[in-house]
DRENPA-3360 file (N, C-alpha, C; in nm, 2 decimals, always signed):
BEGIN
1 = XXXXXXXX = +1.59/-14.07/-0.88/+1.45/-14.04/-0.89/+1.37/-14.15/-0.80 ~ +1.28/-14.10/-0.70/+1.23/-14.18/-0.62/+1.09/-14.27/-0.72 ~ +1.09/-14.42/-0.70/+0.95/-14.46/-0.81/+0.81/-14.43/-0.72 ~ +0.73/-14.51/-0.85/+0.60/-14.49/-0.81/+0.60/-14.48/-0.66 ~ +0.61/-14.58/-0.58/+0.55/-14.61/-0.49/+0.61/-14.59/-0.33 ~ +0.75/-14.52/-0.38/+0.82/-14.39/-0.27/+0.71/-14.32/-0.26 ~ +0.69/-14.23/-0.42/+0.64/-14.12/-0.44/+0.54/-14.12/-0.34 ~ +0.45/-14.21/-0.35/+0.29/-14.23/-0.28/+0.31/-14.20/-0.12;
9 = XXXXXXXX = +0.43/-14.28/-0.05/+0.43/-14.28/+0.06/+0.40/-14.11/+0.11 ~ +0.35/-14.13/+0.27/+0.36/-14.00/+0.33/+0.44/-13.92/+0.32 ~ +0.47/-13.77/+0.36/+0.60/-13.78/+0.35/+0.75/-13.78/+0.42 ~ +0.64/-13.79/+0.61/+0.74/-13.80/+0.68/+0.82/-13.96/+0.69 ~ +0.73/-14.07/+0.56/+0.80/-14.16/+0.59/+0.90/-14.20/+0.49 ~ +0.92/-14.04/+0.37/+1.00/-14.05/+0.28/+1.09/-13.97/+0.36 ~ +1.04/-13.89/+0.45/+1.18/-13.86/+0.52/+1.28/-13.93/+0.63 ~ +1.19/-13.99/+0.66/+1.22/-14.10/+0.78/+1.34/-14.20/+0.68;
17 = XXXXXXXX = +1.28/-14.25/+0.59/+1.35/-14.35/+0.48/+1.50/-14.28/+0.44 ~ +1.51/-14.15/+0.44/+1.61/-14.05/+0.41/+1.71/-14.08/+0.51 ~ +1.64/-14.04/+0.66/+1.74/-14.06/+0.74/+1.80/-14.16/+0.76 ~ +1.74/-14.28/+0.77/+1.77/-14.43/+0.78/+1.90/-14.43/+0.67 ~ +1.88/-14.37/+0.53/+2.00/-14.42/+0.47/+2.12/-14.35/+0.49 ~ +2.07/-14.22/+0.52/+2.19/-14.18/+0.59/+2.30/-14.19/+0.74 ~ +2.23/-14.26/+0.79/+2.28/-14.36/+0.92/+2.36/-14.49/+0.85 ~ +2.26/-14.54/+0.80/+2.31/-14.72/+0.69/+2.50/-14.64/+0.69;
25 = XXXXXXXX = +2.46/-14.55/+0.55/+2.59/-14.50/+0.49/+2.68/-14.47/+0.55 ~ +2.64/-14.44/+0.70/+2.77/-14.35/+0.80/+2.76/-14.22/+0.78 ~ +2.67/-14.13/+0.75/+2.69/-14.01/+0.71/+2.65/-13.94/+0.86 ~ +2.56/-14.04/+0.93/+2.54/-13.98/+1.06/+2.59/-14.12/+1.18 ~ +2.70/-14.13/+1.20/+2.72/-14.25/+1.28/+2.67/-14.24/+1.42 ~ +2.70/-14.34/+1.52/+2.66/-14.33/+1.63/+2.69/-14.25/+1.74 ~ +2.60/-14.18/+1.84/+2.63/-14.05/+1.88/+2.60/-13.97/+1.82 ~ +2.59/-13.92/+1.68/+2.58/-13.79/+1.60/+2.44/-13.74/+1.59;
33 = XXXXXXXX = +2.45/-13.62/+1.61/+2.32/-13.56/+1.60/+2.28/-13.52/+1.46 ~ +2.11/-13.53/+1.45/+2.07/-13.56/+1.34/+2.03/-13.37/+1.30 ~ +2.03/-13.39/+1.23/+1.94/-13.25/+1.17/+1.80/-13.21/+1.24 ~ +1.78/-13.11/+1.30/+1.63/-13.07/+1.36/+1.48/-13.09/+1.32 ~ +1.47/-13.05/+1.42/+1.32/-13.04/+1.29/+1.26/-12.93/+1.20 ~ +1.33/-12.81/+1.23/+1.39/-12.65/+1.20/+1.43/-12.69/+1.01 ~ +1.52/-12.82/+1.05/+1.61/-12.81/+0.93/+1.53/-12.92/+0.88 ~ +1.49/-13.02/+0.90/+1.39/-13.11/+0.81/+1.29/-13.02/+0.73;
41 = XXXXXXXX = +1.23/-12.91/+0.83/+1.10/-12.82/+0.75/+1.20/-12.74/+0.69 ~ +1.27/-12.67/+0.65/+1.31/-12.64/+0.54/+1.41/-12.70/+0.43 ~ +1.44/-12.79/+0.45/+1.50/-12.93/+0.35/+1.38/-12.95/+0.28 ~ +1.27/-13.01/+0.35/+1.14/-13.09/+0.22/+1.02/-13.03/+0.23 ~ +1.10/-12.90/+0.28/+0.92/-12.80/+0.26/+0.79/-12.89/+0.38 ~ +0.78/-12.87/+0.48/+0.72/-12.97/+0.55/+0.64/-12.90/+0.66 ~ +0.59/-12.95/+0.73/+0.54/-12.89/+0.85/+0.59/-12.97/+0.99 ~ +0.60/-12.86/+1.07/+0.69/-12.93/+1.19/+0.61/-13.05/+1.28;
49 = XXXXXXXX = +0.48/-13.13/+1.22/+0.41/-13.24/+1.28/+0.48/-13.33/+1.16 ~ +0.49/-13.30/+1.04/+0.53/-13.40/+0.95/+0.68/-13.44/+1.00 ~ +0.78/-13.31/+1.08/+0.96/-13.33/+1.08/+0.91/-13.43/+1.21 ~ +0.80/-13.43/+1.29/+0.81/-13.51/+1.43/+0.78/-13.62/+1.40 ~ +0.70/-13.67/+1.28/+0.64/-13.80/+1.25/+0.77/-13.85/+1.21 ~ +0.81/-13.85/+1.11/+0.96/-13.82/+1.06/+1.08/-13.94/+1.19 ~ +1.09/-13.85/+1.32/+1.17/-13.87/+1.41/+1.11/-13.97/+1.47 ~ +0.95/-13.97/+1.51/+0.89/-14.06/+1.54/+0.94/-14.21/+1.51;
57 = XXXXXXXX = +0.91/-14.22/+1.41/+0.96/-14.36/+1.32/+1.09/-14.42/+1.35 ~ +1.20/-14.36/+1.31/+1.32/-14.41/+1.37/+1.36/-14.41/+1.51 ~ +1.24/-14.34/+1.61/+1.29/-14.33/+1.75/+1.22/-14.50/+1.78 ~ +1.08/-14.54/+1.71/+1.02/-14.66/+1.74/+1.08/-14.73/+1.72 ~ +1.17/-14.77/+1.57/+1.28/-14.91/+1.55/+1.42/-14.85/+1.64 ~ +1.42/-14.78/+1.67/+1.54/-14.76/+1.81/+1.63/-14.72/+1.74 ~ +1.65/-14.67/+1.61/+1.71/-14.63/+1.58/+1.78/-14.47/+1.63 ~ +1.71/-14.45/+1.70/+1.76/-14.31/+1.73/+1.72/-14.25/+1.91;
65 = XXXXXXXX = +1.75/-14.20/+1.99/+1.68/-14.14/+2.08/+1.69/-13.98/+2.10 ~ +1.61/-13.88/+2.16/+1.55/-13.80/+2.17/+1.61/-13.77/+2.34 ~ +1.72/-13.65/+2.33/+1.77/-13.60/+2.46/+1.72/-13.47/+2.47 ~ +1.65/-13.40/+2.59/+1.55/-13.32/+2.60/+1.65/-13.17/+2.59 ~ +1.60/-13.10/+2.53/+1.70/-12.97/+2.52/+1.78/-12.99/+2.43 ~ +1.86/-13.11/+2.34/+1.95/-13.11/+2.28/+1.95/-13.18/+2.12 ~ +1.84/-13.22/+2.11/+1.80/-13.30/+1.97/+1.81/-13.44/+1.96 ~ +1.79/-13.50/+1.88/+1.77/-13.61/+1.80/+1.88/-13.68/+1.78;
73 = XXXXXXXX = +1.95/-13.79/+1.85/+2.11/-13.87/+1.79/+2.12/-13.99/+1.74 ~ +2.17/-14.03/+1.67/+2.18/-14.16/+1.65/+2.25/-14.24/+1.78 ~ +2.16/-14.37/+1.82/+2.16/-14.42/+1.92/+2.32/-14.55/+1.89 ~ +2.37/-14.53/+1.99/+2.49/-14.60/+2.02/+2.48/-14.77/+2.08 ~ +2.49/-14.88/+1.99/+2.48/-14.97/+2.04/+2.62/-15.07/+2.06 ~ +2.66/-15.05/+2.20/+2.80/-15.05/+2.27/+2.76/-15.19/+2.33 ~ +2.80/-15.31/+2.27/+2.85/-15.44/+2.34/+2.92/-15.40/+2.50 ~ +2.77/-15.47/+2.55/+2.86/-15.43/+2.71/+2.92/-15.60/+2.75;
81 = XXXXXXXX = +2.81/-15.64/+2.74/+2.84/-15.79/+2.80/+2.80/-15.86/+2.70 ~ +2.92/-15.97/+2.67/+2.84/-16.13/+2.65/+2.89/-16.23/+2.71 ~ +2.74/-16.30/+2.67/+2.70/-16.36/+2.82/+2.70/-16.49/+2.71 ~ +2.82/-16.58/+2.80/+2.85/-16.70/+2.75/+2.73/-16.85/+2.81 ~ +2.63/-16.80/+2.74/+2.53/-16.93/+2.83/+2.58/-17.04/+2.85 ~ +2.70/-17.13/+2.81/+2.71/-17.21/+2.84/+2.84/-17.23/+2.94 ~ +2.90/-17.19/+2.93/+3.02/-17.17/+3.03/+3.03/-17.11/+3.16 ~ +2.92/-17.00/+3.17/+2.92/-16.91/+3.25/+2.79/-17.03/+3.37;
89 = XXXXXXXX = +2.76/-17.09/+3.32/+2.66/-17.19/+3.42/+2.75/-17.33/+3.46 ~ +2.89/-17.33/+3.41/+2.95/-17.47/+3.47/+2.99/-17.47/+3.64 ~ +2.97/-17.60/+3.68/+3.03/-17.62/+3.82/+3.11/-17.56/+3.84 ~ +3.27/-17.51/+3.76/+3.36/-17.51/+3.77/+3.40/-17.36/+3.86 ~ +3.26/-17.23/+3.81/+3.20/-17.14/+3.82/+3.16/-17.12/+3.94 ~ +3.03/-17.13/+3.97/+2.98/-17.14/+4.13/+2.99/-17.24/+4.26 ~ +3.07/-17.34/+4.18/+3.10/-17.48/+4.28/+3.22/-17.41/+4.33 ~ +3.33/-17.31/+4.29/+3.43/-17.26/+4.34/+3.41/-17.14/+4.41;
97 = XXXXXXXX = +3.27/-17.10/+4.40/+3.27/-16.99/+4.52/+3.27/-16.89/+4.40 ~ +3.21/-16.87/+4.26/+3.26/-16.77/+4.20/+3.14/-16.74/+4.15 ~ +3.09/-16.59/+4.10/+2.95/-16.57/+4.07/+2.95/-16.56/+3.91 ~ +2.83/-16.62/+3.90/+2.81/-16.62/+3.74/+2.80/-16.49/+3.70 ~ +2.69/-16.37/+3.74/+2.70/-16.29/+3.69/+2.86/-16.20/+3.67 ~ +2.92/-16.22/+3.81/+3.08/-16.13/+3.75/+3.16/-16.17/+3.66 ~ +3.13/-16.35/+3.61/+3.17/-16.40/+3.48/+3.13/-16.32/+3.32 ~ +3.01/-16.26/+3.37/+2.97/-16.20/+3.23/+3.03/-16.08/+3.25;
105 = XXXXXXXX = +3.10/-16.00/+3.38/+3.17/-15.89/+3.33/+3.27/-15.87/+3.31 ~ +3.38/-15.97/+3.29/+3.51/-15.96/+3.27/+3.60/-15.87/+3.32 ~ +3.60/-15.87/+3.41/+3.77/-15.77/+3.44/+3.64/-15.61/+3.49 ~ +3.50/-15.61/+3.50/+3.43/-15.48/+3.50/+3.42/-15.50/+3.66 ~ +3.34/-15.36/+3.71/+3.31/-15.38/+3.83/+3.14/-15.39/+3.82 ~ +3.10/-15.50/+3.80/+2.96/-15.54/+3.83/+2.89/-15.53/+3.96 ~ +2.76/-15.49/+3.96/+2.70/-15.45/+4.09/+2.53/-15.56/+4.09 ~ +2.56/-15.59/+4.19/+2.40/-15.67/+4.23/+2.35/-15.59/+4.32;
113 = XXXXXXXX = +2.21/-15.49/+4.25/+2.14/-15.47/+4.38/+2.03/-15.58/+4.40 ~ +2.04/-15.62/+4.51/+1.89/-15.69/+4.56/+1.78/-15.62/+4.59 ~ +1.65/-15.64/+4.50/+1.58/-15.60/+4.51/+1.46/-15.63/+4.64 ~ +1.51/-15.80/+4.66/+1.40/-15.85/+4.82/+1.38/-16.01/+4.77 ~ +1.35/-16.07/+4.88/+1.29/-16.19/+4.87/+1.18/-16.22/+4.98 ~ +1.08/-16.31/+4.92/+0.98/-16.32/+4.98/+0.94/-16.45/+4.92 ~ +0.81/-16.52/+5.03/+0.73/-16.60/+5.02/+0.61/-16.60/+4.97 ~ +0.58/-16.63/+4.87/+0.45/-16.55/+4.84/+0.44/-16.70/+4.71;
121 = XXXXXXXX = +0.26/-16.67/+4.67/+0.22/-16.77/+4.56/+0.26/-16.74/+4.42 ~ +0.22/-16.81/+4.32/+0.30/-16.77/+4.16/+0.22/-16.81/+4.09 ~ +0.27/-16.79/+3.97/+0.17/-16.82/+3.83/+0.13/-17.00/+3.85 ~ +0.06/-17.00/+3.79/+0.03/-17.15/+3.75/+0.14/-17.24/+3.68 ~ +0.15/-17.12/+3.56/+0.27/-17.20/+3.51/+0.43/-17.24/+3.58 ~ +0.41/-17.12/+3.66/+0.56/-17.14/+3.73/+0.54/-17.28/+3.86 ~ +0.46/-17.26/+3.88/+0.41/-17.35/+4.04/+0.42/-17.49/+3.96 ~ +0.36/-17.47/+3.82/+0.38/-17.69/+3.76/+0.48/-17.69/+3.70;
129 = XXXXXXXX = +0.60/-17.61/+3.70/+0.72/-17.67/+3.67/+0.83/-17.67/+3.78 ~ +0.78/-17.61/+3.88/+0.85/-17.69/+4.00/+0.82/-17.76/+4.09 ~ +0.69/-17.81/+4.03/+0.60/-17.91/+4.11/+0.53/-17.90/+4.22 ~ +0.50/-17.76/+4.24/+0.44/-17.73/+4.41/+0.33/-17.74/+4.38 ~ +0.29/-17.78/+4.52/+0.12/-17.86/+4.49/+0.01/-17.73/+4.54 ~ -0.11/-17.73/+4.52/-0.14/-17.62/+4.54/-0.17/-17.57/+4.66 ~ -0.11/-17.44/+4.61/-0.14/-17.31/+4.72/+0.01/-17.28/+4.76 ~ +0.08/-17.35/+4.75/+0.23/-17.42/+4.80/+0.30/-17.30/+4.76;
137 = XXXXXXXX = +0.37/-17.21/+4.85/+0.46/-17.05/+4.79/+0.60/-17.11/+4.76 ~ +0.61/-17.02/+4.67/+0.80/-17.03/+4.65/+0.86/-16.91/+4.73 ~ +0.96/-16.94/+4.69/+1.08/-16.87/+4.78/+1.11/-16.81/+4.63 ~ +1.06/-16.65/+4.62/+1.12/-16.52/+4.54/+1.19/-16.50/+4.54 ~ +1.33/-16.43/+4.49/+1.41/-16.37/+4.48/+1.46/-16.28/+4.35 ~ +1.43/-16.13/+4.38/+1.46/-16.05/+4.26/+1.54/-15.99/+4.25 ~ +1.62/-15.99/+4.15/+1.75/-15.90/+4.15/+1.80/-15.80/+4.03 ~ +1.81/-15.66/+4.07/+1.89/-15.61/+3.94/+2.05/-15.60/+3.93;
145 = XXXXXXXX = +2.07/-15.57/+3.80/+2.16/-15.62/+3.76/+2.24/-15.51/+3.66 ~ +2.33/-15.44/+3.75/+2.41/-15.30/+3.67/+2.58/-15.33/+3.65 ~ +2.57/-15.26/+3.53/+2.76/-15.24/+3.43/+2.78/-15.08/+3.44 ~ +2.86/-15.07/+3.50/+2.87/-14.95/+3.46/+2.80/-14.80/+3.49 ~ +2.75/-14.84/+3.62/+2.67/-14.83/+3.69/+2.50/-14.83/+3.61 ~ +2.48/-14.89/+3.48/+2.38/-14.88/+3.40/+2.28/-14.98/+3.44 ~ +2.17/-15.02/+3.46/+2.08/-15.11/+3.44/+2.10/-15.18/+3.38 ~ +2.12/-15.32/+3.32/+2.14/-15.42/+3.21/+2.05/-15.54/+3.20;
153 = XXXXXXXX = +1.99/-15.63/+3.31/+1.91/-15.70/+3.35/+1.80/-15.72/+3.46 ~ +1.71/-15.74/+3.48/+1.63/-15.79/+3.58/+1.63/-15.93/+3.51 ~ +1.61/-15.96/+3.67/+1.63/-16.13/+3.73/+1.54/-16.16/+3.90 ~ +1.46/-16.28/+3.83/+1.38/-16.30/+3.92/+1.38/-16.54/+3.94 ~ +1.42/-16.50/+4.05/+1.43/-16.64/+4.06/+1.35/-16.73/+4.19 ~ +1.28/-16.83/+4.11/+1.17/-16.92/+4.17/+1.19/-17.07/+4.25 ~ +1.21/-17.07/+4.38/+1.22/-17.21/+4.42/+1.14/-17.26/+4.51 ~ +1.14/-17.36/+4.52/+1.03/-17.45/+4.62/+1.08/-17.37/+4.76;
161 = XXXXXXXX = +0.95/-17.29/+4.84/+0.97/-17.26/+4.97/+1.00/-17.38/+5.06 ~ +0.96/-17.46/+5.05/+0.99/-17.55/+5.13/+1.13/-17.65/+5.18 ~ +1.18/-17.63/+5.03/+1.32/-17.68/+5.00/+1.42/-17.56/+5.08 ~ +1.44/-17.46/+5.04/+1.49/-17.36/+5.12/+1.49/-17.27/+5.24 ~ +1.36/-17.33/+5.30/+1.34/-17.26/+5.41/+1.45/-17.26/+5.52 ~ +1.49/-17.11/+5.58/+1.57/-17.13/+5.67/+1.69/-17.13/+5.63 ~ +1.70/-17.09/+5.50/+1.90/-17.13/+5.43/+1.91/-17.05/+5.38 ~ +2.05/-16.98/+5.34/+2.07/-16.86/+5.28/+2.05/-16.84/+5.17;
169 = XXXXXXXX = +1.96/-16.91/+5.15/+1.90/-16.94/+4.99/+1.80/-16.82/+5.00 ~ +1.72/-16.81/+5.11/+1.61/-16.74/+5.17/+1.65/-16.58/+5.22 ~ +1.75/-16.60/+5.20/+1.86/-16.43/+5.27/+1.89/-16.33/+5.17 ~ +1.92/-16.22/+5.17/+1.99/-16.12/+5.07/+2.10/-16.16/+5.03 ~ +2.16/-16.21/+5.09/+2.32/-16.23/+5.05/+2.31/-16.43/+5.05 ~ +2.29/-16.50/+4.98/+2.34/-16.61/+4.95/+2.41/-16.69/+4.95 ~ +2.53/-16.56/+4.94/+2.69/-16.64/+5.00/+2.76/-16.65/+4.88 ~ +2.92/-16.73/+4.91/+3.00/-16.73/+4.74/+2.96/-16.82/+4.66;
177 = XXXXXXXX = +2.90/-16.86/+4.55/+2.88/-16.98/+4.47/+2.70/-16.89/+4.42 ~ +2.68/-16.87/+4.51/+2.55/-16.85/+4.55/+2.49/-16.94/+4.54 ~ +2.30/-16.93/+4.46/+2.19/-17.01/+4.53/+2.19/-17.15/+4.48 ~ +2.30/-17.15/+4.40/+2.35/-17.33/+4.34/+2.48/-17.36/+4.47 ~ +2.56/-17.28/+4.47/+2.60/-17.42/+4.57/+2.53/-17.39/+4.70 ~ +2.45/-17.32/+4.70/+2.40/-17.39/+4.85/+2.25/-17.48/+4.87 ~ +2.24/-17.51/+4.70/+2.14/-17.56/+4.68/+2.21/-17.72/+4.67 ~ +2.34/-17.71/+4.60/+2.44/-17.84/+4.62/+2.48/-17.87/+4.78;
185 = XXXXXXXX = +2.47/-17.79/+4.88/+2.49/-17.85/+4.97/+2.36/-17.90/+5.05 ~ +2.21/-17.86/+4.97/+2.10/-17.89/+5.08/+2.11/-18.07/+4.99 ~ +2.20/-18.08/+4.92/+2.18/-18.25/+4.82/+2.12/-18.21/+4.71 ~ +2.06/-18.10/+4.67/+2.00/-18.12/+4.52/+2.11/-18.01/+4.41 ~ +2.24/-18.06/+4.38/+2.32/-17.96/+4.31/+2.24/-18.01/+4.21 ~ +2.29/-17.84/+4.12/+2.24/-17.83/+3.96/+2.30/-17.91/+3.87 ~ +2.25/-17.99/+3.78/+2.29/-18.12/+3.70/+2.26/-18.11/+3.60 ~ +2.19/-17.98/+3.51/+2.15/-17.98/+3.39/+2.07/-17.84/+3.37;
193 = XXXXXXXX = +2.07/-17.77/+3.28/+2.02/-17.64/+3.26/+1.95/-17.63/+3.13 ~ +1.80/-17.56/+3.13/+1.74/-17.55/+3.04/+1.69/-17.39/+2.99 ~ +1.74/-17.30/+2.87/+1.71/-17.17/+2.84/+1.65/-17.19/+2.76 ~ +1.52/-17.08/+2.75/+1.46/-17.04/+2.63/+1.47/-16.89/+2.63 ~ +1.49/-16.86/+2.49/+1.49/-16.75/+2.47/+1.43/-16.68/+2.38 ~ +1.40/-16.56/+2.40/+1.27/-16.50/+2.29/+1.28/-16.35/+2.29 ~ +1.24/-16.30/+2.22/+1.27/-16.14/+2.23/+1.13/-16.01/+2.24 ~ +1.12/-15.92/+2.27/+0.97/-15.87/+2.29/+1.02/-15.72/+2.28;
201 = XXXXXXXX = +0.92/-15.66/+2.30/+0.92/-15.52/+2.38/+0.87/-15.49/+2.54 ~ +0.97/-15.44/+2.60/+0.95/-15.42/+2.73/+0.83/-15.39/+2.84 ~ +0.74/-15.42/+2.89/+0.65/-15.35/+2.97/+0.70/-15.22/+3.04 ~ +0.59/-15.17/+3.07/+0.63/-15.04/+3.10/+0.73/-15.03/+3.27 ~ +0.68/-15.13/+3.32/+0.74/-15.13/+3.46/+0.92/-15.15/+3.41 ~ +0.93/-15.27/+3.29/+1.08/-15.35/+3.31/+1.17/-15.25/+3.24 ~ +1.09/-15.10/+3.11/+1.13/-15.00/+3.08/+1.16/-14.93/+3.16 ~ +1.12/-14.89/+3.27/+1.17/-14.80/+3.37/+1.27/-14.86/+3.47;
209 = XXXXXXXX = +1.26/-15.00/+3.46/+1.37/-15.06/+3.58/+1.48/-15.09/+3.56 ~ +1.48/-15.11/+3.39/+1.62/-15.10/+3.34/+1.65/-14.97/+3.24 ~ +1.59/-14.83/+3.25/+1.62/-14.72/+3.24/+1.63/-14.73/+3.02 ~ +1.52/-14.79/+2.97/+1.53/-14.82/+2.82/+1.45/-14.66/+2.76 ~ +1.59/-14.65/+2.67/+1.48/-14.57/+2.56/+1.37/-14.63/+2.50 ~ +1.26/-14.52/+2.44/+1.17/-14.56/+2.35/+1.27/-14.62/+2.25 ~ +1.19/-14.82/+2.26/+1.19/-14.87/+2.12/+1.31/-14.99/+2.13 ~ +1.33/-14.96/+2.27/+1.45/-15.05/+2.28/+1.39/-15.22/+2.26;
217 = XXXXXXXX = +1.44/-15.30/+2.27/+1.37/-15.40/+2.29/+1.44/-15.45/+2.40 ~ +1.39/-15.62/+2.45/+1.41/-15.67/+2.56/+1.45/-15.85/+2.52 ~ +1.53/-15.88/+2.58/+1.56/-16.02/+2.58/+1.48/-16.12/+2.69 ~ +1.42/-16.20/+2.68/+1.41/-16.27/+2.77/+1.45/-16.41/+2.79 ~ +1.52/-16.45/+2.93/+1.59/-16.58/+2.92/+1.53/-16.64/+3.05 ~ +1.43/-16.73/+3.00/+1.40/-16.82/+3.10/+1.48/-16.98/+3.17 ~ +1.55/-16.92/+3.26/+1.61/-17.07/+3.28/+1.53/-17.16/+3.36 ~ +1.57/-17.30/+3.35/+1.51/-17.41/+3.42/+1.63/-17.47/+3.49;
225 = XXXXXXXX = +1.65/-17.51/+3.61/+1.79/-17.57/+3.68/+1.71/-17.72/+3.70 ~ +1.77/-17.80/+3.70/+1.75/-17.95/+3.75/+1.80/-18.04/+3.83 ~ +1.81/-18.11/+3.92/+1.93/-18.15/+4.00/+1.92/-18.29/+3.92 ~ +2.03/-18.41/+3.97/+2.05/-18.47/+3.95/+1.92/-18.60/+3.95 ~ +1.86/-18.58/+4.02/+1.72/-18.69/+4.00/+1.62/-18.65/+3.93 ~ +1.64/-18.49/+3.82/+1.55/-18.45/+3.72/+1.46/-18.36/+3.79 ~ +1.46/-18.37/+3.94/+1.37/-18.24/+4.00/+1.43/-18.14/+3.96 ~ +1.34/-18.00/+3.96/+1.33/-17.88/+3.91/+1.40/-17.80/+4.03;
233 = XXXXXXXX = +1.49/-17.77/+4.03/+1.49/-17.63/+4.19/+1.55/-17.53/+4.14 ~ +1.50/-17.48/+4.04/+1.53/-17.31/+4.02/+1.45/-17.30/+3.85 ~ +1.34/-17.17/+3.87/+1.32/-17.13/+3.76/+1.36/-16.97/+3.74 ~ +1.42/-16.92/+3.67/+1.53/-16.79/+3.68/+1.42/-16.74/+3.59 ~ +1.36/-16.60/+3.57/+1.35/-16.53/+3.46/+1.44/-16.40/+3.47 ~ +1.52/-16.40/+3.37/+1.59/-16.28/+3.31/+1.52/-16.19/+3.20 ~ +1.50/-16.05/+3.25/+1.50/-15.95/+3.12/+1.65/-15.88/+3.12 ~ +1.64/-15.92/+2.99/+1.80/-15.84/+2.92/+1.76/-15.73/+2.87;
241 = XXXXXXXX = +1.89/-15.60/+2.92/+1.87/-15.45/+2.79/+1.91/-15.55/+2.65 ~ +1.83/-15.58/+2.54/+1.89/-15.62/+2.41/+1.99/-15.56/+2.38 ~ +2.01/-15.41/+2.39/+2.12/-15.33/+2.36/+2.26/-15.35/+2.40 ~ +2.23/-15.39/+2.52/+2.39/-15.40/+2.60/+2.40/-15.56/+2.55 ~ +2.35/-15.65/+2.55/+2.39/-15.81/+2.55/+2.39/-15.87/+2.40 ~ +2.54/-15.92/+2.42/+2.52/-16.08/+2.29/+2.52/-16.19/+2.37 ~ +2.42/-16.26/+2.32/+2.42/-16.38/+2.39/+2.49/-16.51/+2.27 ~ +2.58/-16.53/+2.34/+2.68/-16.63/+2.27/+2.69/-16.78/+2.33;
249 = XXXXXX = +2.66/-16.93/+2.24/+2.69/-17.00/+2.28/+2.76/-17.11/+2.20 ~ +2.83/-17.20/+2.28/+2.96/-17.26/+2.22/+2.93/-17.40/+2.23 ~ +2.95/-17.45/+2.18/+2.94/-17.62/+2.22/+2.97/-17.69/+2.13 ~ +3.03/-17.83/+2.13/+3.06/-17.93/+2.04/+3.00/-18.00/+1.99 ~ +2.98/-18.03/+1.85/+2.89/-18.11/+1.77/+2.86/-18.24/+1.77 ~ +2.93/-18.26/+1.88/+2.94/-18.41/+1.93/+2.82/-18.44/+1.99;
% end
């Protein structure tokens, strides 16, 4: 018997509550299509704005997505990558000519498209943590980032135009190691790495760039690179599909 205060609720959000436990339980696992909204209005006597409110709900917590012509499924959340933050950034990695991102695909065929690089000005905030003085452009570079041939990441990386001008830092293709070792060969190799990480909902542009259902959420991983005299020469912003990524890190308590 549902109490007081089920009772009160609306009642697509006692239906909504319904379906949720029937997902919890496995009664509709991932991939499985849910009941209509045909069969919601005749299950709890309803009207077909109450069975959409209903779907509504679970499509917001992501719980579910909405395939046009074919109904309502429970949404499949398939570990694509994890992404070892701390290993996947050692020397041992791009100092040998090897790319970090095909470290996070293991044995997959990972794809970088480049989206462009350009000279151009930046936030305030971004410009005082790499210390350009004003008006002073960085050297852009944006990149997406597909598994499977799926969308997984956007990545946008910030460095002093002036440091890089003229080096294939500044080019589409970067070279093997990429923009760290040839950042180690202008004298300023990476010597220390700083991530923050935080989680949001996507803007509508980074929803369409990385191809997100309604409700997905978004990872964001701001890195900071350092060389060895504590100068700053790379600020990376990553949005992650949350869906596809565990972000996993290892380290000794020492």
């Amino acid at each position: 018997m549902p109490n007081d205060g089920a009772a009160r609720q609306p009642k697509y959000l006692r239906i909504a509550a319904a379906l949720k436990d029937a997902i919890a339980s496995g009664e509709y696992g991932p991939g499985d299509r849910l009941p209509g909204e045909s069969d919601l209005m005749a299950t709890y006597g309803v009207a077909r704005m109450t069975a959409r409110q209903a779907f509504a709900v679970l499509q917001t917590e992501g719980l579910t997505e909405a395939r046009k012509g074919a109904g309502v499924y429970v949404r499949e959340f398939r570990v694509g990558i994890r992404r070892r933050g701390i290993q996947r950034l050692a020397v041992e990695v791009w100092g040998a000519g090897g790319s970090i991102w095909a470290a996070d695909g293991k044995g997959r065929d990972p794809v970088v498209e480049f989206i462009g690089v350009t000279e151009e000005p930046v936030s305030e905030a971004v410009a005082d943590v790499l210390g350009l003085g004003d008006g002073a452009p960085a050297c852009v570079r944006r990149r997406r980032f597909l598994l499977d041939g799926k969308p997984v990441m956007f990545a946008t990386s910030y460095l002093d135009a002036a440091l890089v001008a003229g080096t294939p830092v500044a080019e589409a293709d970067s070279g093997p190691g990429g923009i760290y070792a040839r950042l180690a060969e202008l004298g300023h190799e990476p010597a220390r790495f700083r991530e923050e990480v935080r989680s949001r909902m996507p803007t509508s542009e980074e929803g369409s760039s990385l191809g997100l259902a309604a409700g997905t959420p978004v990872v964001l991983v701001v890195r900071t690179a350092f060389d060895g005299d504590g100068r700053v020469v790379e600020v990376n912003e990553m949005v992650l599909d949350a869906s596809a990524y565990v972000l996993e890190y290892e380290f000794d308590a020492s």
